[in-house]
N, CA, C and O atoms as CSV, one atom per row, in Angstrom:
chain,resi,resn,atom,element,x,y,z
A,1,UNK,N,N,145.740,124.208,110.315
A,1,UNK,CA,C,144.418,124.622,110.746
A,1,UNK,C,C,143.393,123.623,110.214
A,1,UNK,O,O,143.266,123.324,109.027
A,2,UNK,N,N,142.700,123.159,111.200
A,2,UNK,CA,C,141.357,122.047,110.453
A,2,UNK,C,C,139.748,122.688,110.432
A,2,UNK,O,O,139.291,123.438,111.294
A,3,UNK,N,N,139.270,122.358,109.631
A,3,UNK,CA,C,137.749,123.056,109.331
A,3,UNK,C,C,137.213,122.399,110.006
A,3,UNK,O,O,137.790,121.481,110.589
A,4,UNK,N,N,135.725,122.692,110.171
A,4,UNK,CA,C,134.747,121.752,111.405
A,4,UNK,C,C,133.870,121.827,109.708
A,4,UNK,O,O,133.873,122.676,108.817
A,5,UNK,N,N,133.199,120.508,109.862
A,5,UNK,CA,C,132.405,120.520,108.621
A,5,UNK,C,C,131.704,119.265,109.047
A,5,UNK,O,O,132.232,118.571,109.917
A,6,UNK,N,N,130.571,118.914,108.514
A,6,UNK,CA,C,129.679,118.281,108.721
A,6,UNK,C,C,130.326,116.674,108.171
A,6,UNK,O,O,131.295,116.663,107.411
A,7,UNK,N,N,129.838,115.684,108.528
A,7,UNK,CA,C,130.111,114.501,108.110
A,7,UNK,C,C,129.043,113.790,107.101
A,7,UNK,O,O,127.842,114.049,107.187
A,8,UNK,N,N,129.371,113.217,106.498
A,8,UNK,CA,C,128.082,112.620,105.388
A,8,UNK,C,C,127.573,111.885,105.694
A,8,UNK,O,O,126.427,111.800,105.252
A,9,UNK,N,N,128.028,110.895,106.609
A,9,UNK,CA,C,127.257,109.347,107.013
A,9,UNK,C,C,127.206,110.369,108.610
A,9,UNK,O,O,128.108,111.094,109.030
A,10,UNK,N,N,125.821,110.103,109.259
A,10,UNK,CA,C,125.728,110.336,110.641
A,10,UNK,C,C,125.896,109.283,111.549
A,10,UNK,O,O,125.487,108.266,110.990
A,11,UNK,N,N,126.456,108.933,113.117
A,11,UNK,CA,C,126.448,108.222,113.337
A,11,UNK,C,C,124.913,107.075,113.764
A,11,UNK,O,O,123.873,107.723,113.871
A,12,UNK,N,N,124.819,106.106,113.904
A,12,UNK,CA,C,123.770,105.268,113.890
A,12,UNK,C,C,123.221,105.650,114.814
A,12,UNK,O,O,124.172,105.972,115.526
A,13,UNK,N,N,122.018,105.947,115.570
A,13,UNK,CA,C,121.824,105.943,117.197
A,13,UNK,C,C,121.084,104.803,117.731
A,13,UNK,O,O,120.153,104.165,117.240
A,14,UNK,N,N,121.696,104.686,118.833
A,14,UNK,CA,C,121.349,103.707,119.963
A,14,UNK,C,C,120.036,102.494,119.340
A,14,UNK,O,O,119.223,102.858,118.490
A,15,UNK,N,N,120.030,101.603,119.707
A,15,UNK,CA,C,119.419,100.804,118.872
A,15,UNK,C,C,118.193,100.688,120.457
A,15,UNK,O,O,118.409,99.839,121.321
A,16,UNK,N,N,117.272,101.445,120.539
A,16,UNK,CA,C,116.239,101.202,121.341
A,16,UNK,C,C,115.273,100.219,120.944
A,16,UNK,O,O,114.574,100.260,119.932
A,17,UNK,N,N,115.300,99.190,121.971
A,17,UNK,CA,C,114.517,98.156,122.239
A,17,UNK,C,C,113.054,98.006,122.202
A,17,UNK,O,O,112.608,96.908,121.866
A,18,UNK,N,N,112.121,99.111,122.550
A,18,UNK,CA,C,111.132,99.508,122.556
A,18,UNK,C,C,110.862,100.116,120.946
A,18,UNK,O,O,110.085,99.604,120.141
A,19,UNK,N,N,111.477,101.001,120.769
A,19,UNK,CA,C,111.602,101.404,119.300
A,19,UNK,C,C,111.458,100.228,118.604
A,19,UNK,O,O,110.466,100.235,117.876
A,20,UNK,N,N,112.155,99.153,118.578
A,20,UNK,CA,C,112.330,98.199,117.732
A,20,UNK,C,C,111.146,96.937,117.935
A,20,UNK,O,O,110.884,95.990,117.193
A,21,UNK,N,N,110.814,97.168,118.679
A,21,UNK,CA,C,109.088,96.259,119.450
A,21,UNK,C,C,108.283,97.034,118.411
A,21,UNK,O,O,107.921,96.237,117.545
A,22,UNK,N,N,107.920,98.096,118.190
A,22,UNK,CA,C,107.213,98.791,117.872
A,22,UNK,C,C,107.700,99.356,116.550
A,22,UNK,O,O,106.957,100.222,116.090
A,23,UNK,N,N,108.567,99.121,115.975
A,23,UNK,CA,C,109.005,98.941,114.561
A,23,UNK,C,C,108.242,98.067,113.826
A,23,UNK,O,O,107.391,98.258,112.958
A,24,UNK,N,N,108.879,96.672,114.529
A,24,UNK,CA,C,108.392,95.536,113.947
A,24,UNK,C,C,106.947,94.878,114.043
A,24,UNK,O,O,106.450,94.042,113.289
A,25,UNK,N,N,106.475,95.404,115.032
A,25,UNK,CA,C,104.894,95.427,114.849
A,25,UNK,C,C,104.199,95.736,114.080
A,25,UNK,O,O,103.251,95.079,113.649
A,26,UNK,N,N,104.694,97.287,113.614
A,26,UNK,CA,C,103.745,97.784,112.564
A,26,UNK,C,C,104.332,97.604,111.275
A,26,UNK,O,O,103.893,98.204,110.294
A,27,UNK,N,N,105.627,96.546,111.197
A,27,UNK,CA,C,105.845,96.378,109.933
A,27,UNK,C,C,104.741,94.652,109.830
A,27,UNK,O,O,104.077,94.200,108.898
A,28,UNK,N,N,104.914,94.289,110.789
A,28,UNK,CA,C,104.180,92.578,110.900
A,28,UNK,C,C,102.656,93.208,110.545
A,28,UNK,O,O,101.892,92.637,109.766
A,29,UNK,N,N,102.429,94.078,111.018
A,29,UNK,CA,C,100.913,94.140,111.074
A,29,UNK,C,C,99.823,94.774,110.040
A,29,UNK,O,O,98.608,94.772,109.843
A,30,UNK,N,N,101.235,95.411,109.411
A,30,UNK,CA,C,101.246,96.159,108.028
A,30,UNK,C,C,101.306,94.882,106.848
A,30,UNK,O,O,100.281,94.839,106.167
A,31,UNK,N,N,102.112,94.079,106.583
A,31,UNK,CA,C,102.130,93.319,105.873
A,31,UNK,C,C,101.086,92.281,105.864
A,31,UNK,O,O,100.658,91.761,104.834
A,32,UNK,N,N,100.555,91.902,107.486
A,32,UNK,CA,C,99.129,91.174,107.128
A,32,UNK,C,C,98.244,91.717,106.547
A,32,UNK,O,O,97.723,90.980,105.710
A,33,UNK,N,N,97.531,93.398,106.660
A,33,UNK,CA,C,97.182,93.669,106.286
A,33,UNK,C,C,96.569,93.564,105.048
A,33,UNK,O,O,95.412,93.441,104.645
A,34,UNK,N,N,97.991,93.671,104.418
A,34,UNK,CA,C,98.554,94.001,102.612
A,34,UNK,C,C,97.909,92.555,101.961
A,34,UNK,O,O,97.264,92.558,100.912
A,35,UNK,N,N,98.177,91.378,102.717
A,35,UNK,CA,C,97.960,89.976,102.375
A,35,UNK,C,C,96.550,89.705,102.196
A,35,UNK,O,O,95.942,89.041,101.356
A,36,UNK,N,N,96.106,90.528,103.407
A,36,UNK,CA,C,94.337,90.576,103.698
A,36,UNK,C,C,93.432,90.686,102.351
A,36,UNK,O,O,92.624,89.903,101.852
A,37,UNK,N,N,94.030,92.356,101.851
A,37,UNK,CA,C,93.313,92.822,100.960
A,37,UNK,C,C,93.876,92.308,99.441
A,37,UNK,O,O,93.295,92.523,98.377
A,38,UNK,N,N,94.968,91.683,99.585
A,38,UNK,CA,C,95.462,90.942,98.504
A,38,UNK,C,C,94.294,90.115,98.271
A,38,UNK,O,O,93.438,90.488,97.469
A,39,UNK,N,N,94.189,89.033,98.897
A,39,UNK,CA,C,93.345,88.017,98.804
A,39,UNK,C,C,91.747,88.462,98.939
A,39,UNK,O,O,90.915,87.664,98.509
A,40,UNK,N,N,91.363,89.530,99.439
A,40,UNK,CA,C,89.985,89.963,99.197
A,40,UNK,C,C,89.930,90.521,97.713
A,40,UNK,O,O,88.846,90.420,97.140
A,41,UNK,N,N,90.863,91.031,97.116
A,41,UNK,CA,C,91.275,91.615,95.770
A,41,UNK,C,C,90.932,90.261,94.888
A,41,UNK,O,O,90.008,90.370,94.083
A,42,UNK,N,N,91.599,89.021,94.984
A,42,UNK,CA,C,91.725,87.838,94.405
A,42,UNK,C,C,90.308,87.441,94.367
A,42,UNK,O,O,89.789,86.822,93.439
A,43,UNK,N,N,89.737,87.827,95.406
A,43,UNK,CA,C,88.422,86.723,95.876
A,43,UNK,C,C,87.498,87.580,94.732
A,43,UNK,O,O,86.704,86.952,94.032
A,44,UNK,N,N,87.646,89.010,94.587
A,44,UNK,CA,C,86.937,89.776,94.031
A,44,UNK,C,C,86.762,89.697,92.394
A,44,UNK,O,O,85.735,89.855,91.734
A,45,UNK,N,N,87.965,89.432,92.001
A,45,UNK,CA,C,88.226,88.626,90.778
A,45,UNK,C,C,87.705,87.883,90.365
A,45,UNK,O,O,87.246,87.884,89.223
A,46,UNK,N,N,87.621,87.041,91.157
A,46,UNK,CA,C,86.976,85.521,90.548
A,46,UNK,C,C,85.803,85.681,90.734
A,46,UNK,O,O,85.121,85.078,89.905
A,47,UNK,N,N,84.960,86.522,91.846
A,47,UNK,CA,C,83.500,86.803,91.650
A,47,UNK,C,C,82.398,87.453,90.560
A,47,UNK,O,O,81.204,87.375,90.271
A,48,UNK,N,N,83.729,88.208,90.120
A,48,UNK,CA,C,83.349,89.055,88.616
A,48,UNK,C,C,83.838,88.138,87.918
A,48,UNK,O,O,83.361,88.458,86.829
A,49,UNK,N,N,84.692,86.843,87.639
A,49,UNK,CA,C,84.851,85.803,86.722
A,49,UNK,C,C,83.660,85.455,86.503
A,49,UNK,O,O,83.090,85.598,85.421
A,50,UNK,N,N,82.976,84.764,87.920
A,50,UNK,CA,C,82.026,83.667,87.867
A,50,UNK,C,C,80.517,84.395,87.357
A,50,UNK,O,O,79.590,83.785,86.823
A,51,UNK,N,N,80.549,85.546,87.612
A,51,UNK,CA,C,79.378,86.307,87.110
A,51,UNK,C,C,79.385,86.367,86.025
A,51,UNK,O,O,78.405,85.962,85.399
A,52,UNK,N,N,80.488,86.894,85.375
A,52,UNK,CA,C,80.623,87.040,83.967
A,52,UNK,C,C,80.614,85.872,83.136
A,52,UNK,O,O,80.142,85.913,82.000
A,53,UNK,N,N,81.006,85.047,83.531
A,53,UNK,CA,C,81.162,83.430,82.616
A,53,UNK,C,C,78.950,82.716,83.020
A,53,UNK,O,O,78.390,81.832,82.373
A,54,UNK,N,N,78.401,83.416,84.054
A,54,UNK,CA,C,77.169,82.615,83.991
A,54,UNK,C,C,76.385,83.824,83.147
A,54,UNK,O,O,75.342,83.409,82.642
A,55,UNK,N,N,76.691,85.341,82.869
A,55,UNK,CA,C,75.560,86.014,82.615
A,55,UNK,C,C,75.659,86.045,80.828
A,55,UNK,O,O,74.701,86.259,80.086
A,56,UNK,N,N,77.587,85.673,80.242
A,56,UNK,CA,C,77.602,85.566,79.201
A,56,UNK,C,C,76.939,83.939,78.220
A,56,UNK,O,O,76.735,83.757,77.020
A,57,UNK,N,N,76.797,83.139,79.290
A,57,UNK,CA,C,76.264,81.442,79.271
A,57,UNK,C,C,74.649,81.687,78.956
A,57,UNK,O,O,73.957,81.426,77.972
A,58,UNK,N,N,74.365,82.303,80.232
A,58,UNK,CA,C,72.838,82.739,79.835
A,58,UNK,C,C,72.404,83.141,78.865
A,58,UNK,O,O,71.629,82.490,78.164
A,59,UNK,N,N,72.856,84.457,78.570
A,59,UNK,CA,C,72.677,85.022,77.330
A,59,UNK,C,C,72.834,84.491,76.396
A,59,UNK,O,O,73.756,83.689,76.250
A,60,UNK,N,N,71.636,84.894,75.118
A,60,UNK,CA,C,71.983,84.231,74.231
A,60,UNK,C,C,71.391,85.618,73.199
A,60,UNK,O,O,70.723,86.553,73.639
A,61,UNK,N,N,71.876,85.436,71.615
A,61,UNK,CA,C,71.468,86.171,71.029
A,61,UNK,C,C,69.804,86.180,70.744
A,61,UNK,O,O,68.972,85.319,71.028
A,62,UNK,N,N,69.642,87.440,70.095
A,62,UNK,CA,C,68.041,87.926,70.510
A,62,UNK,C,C,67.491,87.389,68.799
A,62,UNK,O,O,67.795,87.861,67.704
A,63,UNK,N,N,66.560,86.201,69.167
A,63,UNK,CA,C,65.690,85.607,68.094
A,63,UNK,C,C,65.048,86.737,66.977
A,63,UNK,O,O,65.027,87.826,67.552
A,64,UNK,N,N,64.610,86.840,65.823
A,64,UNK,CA,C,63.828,87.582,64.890
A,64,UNK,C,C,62.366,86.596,65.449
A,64,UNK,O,O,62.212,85.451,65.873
A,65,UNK,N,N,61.544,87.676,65.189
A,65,UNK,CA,C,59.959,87.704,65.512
A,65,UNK,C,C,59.395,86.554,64.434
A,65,UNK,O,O,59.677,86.523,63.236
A,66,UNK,N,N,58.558,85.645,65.129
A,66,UNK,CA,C,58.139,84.069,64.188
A,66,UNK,C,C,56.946,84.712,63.496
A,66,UNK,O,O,56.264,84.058,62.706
């Protein structure tokens, strides 16, 4: 007598063409994205560098009264 029981690995399904257009789009379009705000992240960095390196330059300690 054999049991009916479920299998652990399911089989793969059909590898749709359209599916896979549209997979890889929003993985392409997703990853520019990611790159986008990477580098707006970077750019943002160095803007708070350059601020910080001219406002600590400027500054200077506060003189006693002549």
């Amino acid at each position: 007598m054999y049991w009916w029981y479920y299998y652990w690995y399911y089989p793969l399904p059909y590898l749709d063409p359209l599916a896979m257009m549209y997979t890889w789009s929003y993985i392409w379009i997703y990853w520019v994205s990611m790159m986008y705000y990477i580098e707006m992240f970077r750019a943002m960095l160095d803007m708070w560098r350059r601020m910080a390196e001219t406002v600590f330059k400027t500054a200077s300690a506060p003189q006693p009264p002549a």
